[in-house]
C-alpha positions as CSV (number, residue, x, y, z in Angstrom):
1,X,-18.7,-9.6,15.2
2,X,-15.2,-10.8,14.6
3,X,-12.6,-8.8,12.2
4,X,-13.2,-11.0,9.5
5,X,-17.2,-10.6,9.4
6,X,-16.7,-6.8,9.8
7,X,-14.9,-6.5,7.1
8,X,-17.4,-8.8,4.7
9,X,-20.0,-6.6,6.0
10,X,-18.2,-3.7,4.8
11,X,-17.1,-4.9,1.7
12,X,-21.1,-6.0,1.1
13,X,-22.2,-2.5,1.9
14,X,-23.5,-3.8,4.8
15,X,-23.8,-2.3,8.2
16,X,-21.8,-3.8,11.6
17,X,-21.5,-3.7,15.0
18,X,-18.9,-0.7,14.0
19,X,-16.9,0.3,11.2
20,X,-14.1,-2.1,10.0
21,X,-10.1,-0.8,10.7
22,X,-7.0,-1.5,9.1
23,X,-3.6,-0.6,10.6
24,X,-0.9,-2.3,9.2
25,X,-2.2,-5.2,6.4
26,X,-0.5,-3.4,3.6
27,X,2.5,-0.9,2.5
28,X,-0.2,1.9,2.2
29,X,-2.1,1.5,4.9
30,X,0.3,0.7,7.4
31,X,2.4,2.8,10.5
32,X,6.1,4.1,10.9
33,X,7.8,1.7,12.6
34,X,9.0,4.4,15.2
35,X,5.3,5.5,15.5
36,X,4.6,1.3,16.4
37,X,7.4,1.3,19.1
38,X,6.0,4.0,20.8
39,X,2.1,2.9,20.4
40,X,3.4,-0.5,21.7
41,X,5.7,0.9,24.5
42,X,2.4,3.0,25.6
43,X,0.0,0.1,25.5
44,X,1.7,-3.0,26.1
45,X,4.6,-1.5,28.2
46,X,7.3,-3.5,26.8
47,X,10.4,-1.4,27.1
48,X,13.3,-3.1,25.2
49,X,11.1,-4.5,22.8
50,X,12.5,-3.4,18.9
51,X,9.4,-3.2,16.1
52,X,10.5,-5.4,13.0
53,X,10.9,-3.2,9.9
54,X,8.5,-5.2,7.4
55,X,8.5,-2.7,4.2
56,X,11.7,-0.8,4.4
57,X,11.2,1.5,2.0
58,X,8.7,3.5,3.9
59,X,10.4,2.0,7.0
60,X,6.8,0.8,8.1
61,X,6.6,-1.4,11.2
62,X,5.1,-4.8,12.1
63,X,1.4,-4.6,14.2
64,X,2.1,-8.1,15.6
65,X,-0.3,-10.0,16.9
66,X,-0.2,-8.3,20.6
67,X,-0.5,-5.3,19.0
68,X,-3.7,-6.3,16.9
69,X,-5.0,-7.4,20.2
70,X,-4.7,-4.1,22.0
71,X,-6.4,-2.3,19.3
72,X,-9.7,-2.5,17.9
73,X,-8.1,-3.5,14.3
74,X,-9.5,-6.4,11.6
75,X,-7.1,-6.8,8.9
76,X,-3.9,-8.7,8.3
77,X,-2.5,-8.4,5.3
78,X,0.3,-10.7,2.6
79,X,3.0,-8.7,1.3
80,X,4.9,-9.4,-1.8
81,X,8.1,-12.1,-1.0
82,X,10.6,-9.5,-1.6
83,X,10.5,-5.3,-0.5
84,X,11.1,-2.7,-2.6
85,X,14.8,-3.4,-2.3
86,X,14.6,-6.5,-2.8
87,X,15.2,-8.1,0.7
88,X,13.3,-11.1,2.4
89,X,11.9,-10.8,5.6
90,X,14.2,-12.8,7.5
91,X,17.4,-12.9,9.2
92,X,16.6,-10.0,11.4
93,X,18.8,-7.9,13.3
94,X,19.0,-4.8,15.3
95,X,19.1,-1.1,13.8
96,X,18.8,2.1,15.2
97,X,16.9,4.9,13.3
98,X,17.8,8.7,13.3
99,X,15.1,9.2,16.0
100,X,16.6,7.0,18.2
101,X,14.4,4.3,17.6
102,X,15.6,0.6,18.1
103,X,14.2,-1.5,16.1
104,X,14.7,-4.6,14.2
105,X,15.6,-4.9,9.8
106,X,16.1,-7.8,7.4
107,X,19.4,-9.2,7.5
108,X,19.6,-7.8,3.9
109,X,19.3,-4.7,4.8
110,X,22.9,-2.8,4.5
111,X,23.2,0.9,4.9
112,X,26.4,3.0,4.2
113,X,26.7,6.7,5.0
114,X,25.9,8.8,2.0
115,X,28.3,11.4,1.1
116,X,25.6,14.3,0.7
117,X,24.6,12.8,4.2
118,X,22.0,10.2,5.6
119,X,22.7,6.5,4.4
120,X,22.4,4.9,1.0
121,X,20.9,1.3,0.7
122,X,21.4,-1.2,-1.6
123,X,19.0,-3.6,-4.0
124,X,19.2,-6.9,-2.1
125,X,22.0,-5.9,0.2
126,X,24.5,-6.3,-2.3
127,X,27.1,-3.4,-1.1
128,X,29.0,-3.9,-4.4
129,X,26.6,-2.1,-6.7
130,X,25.4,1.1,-6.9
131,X,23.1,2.2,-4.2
132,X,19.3,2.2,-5.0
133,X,17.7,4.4,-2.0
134,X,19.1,7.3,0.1
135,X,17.5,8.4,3.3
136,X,18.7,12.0,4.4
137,X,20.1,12.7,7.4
138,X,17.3,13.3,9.8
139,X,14.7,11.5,7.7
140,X,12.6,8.7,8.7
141,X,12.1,6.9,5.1
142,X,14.0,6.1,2.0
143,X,13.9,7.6,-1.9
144,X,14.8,5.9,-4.8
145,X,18.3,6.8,-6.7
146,X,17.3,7.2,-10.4
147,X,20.1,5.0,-11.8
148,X,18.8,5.6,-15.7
149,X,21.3,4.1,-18.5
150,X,21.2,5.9,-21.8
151,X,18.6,5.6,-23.5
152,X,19.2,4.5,-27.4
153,X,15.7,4.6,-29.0
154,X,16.9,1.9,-31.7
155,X,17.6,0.0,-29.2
156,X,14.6,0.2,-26.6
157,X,13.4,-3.2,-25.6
158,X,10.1,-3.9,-23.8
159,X,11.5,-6.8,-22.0
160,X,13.6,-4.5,-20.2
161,X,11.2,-2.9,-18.2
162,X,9.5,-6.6,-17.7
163,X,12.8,-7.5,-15.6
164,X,11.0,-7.8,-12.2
165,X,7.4,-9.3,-13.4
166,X,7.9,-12.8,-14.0
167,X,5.8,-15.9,-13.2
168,X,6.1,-17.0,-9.9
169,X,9.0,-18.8,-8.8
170,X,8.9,-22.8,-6.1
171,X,10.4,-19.8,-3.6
172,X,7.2,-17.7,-4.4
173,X,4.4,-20.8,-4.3
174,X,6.3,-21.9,-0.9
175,X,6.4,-18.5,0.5
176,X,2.5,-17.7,-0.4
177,X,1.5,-21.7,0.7
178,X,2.7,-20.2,4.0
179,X,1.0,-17.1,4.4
180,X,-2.2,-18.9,3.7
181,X,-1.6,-21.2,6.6
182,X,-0.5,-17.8,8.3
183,X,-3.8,-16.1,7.7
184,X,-6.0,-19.5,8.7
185,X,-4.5,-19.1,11.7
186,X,-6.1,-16.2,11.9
187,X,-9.3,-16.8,10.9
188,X,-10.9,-14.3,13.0
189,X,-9.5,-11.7,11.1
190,X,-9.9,-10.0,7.4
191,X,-7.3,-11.3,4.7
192,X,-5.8,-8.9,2.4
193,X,-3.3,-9.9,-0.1
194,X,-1.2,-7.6,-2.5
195,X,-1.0,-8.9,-5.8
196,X,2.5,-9.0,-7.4
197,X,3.3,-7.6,-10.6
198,X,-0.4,-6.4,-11.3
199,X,0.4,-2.2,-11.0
200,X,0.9,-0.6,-14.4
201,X,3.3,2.0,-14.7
202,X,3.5,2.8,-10.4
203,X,6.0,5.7,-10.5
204,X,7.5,4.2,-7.2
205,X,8.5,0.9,-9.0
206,X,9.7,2.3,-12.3
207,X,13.2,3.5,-11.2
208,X,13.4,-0.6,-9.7
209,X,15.1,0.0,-6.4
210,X,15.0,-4.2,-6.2
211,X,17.1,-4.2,-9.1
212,X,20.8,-4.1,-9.3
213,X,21.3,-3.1,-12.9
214,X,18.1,-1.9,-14.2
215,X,17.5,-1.3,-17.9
216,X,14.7,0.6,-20.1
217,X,13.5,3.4,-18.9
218,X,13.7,4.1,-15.3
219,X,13.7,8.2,-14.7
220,X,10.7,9.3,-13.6
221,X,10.7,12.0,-15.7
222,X,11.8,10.1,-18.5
223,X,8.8,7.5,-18.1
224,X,6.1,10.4,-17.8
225,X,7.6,11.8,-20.8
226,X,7.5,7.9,-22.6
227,X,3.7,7.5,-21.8
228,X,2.7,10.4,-24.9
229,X,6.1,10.1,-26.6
230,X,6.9,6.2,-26.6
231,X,3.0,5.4,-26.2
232,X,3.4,2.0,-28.3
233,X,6.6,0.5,-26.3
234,X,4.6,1.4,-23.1
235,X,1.4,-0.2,-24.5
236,X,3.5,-3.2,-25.1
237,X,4.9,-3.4,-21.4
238,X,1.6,-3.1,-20.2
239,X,0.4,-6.1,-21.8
240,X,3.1,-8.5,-21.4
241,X,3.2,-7.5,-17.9
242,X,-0.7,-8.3,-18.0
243,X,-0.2,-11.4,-19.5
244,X,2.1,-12.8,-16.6
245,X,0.0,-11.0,-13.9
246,X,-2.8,-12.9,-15.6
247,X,-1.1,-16.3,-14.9
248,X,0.0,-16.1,-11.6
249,X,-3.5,-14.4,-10.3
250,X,-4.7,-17.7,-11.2
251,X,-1.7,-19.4,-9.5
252,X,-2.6,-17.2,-6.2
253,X,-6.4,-18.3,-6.1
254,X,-5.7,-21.6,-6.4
255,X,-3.1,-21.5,-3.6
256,X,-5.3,-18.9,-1.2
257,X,-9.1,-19.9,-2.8
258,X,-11.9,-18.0,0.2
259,X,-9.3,-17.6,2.7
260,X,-8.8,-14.1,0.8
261,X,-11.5,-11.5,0.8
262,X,-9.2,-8.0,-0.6
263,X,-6.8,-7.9,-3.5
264,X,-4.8,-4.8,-4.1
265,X,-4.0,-5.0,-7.9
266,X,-2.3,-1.6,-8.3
267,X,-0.9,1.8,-6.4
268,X,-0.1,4.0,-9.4
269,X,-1.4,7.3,-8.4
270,X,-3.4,9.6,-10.8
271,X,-3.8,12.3,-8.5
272,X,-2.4,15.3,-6.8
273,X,-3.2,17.8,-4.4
274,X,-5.0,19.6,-7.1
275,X,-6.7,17.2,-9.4
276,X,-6.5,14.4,-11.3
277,X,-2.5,13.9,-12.7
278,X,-3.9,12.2,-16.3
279,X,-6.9,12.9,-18.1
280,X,-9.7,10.8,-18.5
281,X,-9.3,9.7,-22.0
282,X,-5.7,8.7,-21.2
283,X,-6.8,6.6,-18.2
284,X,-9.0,4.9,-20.6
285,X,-6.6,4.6,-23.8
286,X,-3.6,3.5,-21.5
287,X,-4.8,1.8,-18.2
288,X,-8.4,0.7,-18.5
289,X,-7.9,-2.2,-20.8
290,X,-5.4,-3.5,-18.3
291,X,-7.5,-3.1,-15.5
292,X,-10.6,-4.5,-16.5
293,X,-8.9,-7.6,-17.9
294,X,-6.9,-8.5,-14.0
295,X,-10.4,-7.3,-12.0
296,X,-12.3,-9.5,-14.7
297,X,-10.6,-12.8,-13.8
298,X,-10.5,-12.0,-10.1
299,X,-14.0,-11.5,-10.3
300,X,-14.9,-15.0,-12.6
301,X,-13.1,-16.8,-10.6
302,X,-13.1,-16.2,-7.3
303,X,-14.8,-14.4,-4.5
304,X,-12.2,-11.1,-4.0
305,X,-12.9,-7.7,-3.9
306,X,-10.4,-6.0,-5.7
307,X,-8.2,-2.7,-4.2
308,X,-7.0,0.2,-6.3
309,X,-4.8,2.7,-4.3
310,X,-4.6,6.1,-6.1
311,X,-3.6,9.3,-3.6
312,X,-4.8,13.0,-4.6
313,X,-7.6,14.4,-6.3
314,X,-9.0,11.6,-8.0
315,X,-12.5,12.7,-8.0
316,X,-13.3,12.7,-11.6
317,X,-11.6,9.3,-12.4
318,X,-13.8,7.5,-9.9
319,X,-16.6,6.7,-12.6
320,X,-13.4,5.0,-14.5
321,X,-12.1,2.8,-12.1
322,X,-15.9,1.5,-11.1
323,X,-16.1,1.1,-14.6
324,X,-13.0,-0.6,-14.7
325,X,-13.9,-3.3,-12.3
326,X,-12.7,-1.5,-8.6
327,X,-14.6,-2.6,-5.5
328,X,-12.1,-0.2,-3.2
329,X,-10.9,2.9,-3.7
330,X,-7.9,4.0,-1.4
331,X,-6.3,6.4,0.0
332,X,-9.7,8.7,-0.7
333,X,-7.4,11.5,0.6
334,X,-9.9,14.3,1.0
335,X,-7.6,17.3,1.8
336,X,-7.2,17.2,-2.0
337,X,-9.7,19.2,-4.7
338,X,-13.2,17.8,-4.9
339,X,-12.4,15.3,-2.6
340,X,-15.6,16.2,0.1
341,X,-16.3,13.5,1.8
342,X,-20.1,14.1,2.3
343,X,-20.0,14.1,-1.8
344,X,-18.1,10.9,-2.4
345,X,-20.2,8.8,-0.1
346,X,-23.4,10.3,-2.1
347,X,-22.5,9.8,-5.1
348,X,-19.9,6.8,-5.0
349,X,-21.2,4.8,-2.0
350,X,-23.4,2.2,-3.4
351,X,-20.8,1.6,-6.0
352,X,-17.5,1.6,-4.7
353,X,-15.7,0.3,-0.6
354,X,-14.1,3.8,0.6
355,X,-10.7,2.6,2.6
356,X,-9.2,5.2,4.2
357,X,-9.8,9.1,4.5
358,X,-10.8,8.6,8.6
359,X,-8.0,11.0,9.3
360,X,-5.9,13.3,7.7
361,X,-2.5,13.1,7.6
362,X,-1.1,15.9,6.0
363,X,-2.5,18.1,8.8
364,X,-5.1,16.8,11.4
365,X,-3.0,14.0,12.4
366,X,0.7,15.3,12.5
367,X,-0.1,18.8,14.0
368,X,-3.4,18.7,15.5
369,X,-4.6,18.3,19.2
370,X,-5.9,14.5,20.1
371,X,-9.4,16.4,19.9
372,X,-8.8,18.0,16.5
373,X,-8.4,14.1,15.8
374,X,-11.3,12.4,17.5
375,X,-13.6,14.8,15.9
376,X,-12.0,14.4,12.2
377,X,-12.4,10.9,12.6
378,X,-15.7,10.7,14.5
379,X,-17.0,12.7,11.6
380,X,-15.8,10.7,8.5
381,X,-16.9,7.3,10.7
382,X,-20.2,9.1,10.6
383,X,-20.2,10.2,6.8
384,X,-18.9,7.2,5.5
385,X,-19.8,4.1,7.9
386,X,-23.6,4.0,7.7
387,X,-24.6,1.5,5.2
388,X,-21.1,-0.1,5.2
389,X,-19.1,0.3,2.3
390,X,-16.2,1.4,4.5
391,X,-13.1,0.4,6.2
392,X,-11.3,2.6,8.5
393,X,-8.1,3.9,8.1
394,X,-5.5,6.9,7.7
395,X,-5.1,8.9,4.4
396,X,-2.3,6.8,3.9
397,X,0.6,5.6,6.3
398,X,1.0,7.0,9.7
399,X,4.2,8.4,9.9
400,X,7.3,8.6,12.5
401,X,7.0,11.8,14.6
402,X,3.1,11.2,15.3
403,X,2.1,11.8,19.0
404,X,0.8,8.6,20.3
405,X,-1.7,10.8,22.1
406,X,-3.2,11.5,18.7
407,X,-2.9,7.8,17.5
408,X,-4.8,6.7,20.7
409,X,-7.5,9.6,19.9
410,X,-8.2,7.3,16.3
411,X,-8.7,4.5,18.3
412,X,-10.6,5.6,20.8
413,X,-12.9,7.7,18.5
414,X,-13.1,4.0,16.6
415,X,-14.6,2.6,20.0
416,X,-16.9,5.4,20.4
417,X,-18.7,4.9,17.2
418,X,-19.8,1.6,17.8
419,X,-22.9,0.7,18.1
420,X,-24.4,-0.3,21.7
């Protein structure tokens, strides 16, 4: 079966000549970009060759096509046009990380050293505005610098937290007529696209790091606090910013029609380690009527399976998001409370594409043995791959320091599960 068909299969609840993988086809499902270099250097032996930095943010690096190749993986993914600082994708040139990685960033991608350490990094590159990121000295990924105005509650506007969704630009249409081309070429492989402008309220996008003066109400604090206290002007948000989401969805089957087969509409998280981080009547009240209106359309009109990520304990919000129109639930991190993996494919797996929770990354993965991680995965290929209604992958991104002995166990445990 080719990558493509595996992952229909999946996404069908079908069953395949093995389970479907992703490694790299969106921002939380992909790999460090210091973890790629040395899965590359190991496999391909290409000493010299520098990993392109393709979400900096997260610092996540490109699985190129020779990569793909060497690795039993299906899925290629669209990304937004711009990162979460605003740069393009272009105009690369050459970095070097704290670890000593060389690699290769977006030629809008300027760093200064930060006075408390580490380096600052700027919305768009533009050095002559306030930094929007800081990575500490030693680290290996960025956090955002909460740059909140006042706030004046005479004066709140909904339009300014509407700033970055807007209806797609002729630099959006010609970016996305590309990447459908991109994908044809492909064809062999499963097509995931992230939607832009279709995640309500995703912590990681209100304090707008792509933005060089934000406005509204960008503290994280502040914006948690907003949803009880300022529930109408965040009701309001929510349904402009459906509204345009609405339009260019449309705009974005028309351009990729059946090339697609995965849309990831949102990656606000309502979990934590411990449970669920909203209750269920607030999911309902705030986020639901959102939700079902996007996964709605997707569904009338076209053939997608839509993607909701959500990390943490998410166990009793499940029933909502199926209700709400999900197909794929991701990161299905189950380290976290009621998140049994034996439970969630018996009493979700008919309804709902688990994509994720092969391997643990919080523990297994980081500071395991390679056999502590062939038999993690081995096990969750074999709890949640019969019947399909499963695509492999990490609880979330790989990240830098991971042995590439314990990457190569995933893959090889992958292999091993197949069927003869």
């Amino acid at each position: 079966m080719t990558g493509r068909q595996r992952l229909a299969a999946s996404l069908a609840h079908q069953s395949s000549d093995r389970v479907a993988v992703d490694f790299g086809a969106s921002f939380v499902t992909g790999i460090h970009v210091s973890a790629v270099a040395r899965l590359r250097l190991r496999l391909l032996a290409d000493d010299g060759y520098r990993v392109k930095v393709i979400e900096p943010y997260q610092m996540l690096g490109e699985v190129d096509d020779l990569l793909l190749a060497a690795l039993p993986i299906d899925v290629v993914g669209v990304p937004g046009r711009k990162s979460m600082f605003g740069t393009e994708s272009r105009d690369w040139k050459p970095f070097t990380l704290f670890d000593g990685t060389e690699c290769m960033v977006p030629g809008q991608f300027n760093v200064t050293r930060a006075p408390e350490g580490g380096w600052h990094i700027y919305p768009e590159g533009d050095l002559t505005v306030l930094p929007s990121g800081h990575m500490p000295e030693g680290g290996y990924f960025f956090d955002s610098i909460i740059r909140q105005p006042p706030i004046d509650d005479d004066r709140l506007d909904p339009a300014d937290n509407l700033e970055e969704f807007a209806p797609l630009t002729e630099d959006d249409l010609a970016y996305y007529r590309a990447q459908k081309r991109w994908l044809e070429e492909r064809g062999d492989l499963g097509a995931f696209l992230v939607v832009p402008g279709a995640a309500f309220g995703d912590i990681a996008l209100v304090p707008a790091p792509f933005l060089k003066d934000p406005k509204g109400i960008r503290d994280i604090e502040e914006w948690y606090v907003s949803t009880v206290a300022r529930r109408d002007y965040v009701l309001e948000v929510f349904d402009r910013q459906c509204a345009i989401a609405e339009r260019n969805i449309r705009t974005l089957i028309d351009i990729f029609g059946d090339t697609v087969q995965v849309a990831m509409l949102t990656g606000t998280d309502f979990g934590t380690q411990r449970g669920p981080f909203i209750s269920r009547e607030a999911y309902r009240t705030l986020f639901q009527p959102f939700h079902r209106r996007l996964n709605a359309l997707i569904h009338r009109h076209s053939s997608w399976k839509t993607f909701i990520h959500s990390c943490g304990g998410v166990y009793p919000l499940i029933p909502d998001f199926i209700a709400s129109g999900f197909d794929v639930l991701n990161p299905v991190q189950c380290s976290a409370a009621e998140m049994d993996p034996v439970r969630l494919k018996r009493e979700f797996g008919r309804d709902i594409v688990f994509w994720g929770g092969g391997v643990d990354t919080q523990h297994t993965l980081p500071f395991g043995t390679p056999d502590d991680v062939y038999r993690q995965c081995r096990e969750r290929i074999d709890i949640f791959g019969p019947g399909g209604g499963f695509v492999f992958n990490a609880i979330h991104n790989i990240q830098g320091p991971t042995s590439v002995e314990n990457m190569l166990a995933i893959f090889r445990a992958i292999r091993d599960g197949a069927r003869p």
